[in-house]
C-alpha positions in Angstrom: 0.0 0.0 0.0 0.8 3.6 -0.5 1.3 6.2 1.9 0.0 9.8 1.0 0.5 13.1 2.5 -1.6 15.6 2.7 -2.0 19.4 4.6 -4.9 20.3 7.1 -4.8 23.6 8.8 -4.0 24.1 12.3 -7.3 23.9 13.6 -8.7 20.9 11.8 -5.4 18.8 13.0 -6.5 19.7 16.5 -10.3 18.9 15.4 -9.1 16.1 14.5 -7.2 14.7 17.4 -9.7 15.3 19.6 -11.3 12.4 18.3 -8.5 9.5 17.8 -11.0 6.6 17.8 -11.8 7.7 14.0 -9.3 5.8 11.9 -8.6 9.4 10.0 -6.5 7.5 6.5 -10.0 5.1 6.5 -12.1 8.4 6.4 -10.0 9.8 3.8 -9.3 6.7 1.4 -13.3 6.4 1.4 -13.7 10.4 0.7 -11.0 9.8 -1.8 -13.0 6.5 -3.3 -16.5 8.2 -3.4 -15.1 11.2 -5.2 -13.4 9.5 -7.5 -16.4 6.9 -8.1 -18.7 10.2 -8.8 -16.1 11.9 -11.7 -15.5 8.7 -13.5 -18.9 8.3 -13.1 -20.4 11.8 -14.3 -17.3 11.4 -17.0 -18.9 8.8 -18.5 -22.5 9.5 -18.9 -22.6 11.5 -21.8 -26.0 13.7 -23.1 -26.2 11.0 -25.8 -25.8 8.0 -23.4 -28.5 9.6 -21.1 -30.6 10.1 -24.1 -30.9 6.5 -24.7 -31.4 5.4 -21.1 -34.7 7.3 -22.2 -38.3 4.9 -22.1 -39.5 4.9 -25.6 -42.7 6.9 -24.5 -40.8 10.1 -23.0 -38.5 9.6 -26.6 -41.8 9.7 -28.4 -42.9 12.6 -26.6 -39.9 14.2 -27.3 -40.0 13.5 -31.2 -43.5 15.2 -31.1 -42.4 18.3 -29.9 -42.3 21.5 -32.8 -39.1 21.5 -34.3 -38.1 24.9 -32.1 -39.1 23.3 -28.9 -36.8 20.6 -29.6 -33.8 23.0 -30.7 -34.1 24.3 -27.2 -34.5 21.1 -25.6 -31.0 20.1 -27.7 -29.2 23.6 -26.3 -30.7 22.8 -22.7 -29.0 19.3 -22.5 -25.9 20.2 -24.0 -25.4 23.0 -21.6 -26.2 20.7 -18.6 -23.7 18.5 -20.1 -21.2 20.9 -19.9 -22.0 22.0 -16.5 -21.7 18.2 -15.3 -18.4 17.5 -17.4 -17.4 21.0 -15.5 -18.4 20.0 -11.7 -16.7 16.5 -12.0 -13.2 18.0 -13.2 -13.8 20.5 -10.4 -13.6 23.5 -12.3 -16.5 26.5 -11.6 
């Protein structure tokens, strides 16, 4: 196993020792897990993938929209998809 290092400031160390029965490198490597779990996660799911996860009725639905409702619908998801793709790499 690996052994990383890592800065808190001074007053989450002593946070932090006041409570040694939490196993603080467990707490972390499952923070560390879960995020990582989330962005390759998020990463993956693309507008398109999401698209066909979609029940055949809601695609119908979607197919019988006027053509300018379903521009905007097109804009709307990419631009959520560019939000998510911008929250998983962290940036704001």
């Amino acid at each position: 196993m690996t052994n990383v290092t890592f800065s808190v400031d001074d007053e989450l160390n002593k946070r932090m020792k006041s409570h040694p029965e939490i196993k603080w490198s467990e707490v972390c490597r499952q923070a560390i897990l879960k995020y990582l779990e989330q962005h390759e996660y998020s990463a993956k799911m693309s507008t398109d993938e999401l698209r066909s996860r979609l029940s055949p009725r809601t695609k119908q639905l979607i197919k019988s929209l006027p053509l300018k409702d379903a521009s905007k619908l097109a804009r709307n998801s990419r631009e959520a998809d560019r939000k998510r793709v911008q929250k998983s790499n962290g940036d704001s």
